[in-house]
Every structure is written in C-alpha cells, then in structure tokens.
C-alpha angles and dihedrals in degrees: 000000000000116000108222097173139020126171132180100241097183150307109267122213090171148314115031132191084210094055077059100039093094091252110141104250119208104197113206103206121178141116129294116277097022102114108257093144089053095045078057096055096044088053105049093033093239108125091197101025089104123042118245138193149154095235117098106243106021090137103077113165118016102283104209124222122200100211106193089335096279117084127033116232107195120192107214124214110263119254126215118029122023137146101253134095114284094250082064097044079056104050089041083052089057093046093063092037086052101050103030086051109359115048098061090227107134126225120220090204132010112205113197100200108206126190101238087198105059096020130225124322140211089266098052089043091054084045097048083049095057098043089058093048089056093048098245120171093242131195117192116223119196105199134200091023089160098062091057111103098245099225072072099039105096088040092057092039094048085049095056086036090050091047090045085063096205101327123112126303120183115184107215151182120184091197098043087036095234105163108357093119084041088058088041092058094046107048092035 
C-alpha cells in the first residue's frame, strides 16, 4: 500500500468518540525508547509528523495518525523504563492496559516494536505474552536492524524470530529504510 496522506489527529487520555468512530486501528506498542514515533515517520514519509526524542517517555497519552484517511495508526505510550516519576509510569501503564484489553476497541494490527540491537526484554516478553492471550493480530517489528554489528546480526534476528513463534518479523531501519515497504504491506 502507498501512503498518500497522513495527518496527527490528536493526543488520547482516554475515551475517544474517533476510536469509535469504525475506522481500522493499527496499535504500535514497544518500549520507550524503541522508536515507535520514527517507525511512524518512515512510514508515512513524513520526516516531523511524530515527535522524536532521545529522552525515554516522551510519549505520554495514545497520539492518533490518520493515515489516507482510512485507517488509524496510534503510538502508544512506552512501557518500562522512562524518564518520568514512578505515579506517571503507572497511569501511562493503565493507559496501555486500558486500550490494548480494556477498552473493547479492537486493533486491527498490534505492532510490538523490539529493539534488534539490544533484543527483547522482560517487558516485551511479558507484552508479546499478553497479546497473544488476548488473541491480537500481531506483527513483530525488529527495529534498528542497521546498528547491530553484523558478525551479530543473524544470532539477534533468529532470537526475536525464535520468541515471535511463527508470527511476523520485519527486520527494519528507519534511517537506512529496511522494511518500511515490508510494514506498509502488512498493517495496511
């Protein structure tokens, strides 16, 4: 699929007449840090569109994409470490819980994003876990494939590959541009 517009709609806290509204939603989960928002910009094209930052937690409610006005991407907040007091760790926590399993709003893809480089973590392990419990169409996204050494790179990629257990791994760079037609293909 091309993308031919995408547009930030607005930042969610809660409760939204648009996550209502019949409009596919693709959810990008991962930790913080991870690169979600960039994911988002090499995606859509748009090099601003998402915020970035190298500062852990700097996500902090669901911002919502309209991508051709026909599907919804949301950038969730990252879980596990973020530079931010513990009470909002918390509430950002619930915010995820609430829309991934409570909310009743149903995704039409859940992308984990993973850092390659570094691997899973407990935390994505204990997320993949519950996506699958509560039955998500899930596409792995290894991310950052490019800044792996590559005498590492095919031991890193079979790990998250071996932890998927038969669901989709994309290997991706936003900067080099490794998998972004791949995503594009699979959420859309």
């Amino acid at each position: 699929m091309q993308i031919t517009s995408a547009a930030f709609v607005r930042g969610i806290k809660g409760t939204d007449e648009l996550l209502s509204d019949g409009t596919p939603q693709v959810a990008l989960i991962g930790r913080s840090n991870v690169g979600k928002s960039s994911i988002i910009n090499s995606l859509t094209g748009e090099k601003a569109l998402a915020r970035t930052s190298d500062t852990p937690g700097l996500t902090q409610e669901i911002n919502l994409y309209s991508i051709n006005a026909a599907f919804y991407l949301l950038d969730l907040p990252g879980y596990g470490f973020a530079k931010v007091p513990e009470k909002v760790r918390e509430k950002l926590r619930k915010l995820n819980w609430w829309y991934l399993f409570d909310s009743g709003h149903e995704q039409h893809k859940a992308v984990l994003v993973l850092d390659a480089n570094v691997g899973p973590s407990k935390n994505d392990i204990e997320m993949l876990a519950l996506l699958r419990e509560y039955q998500k169409d899930v596409v792995i996204v290894a991310n950052k494939i490019d800044k792996i050494k590559p005498a590492d790179h095919d031991e890193r990629l079979q790990t998250i590959i071996d932890l998927a257990h038969g669901l989709p791994v994309i290997p991706y760079s936003s900067v080099k541009k490794i998998g972004v037609q791949e995503l594009r293909d699979r959420l859309f």
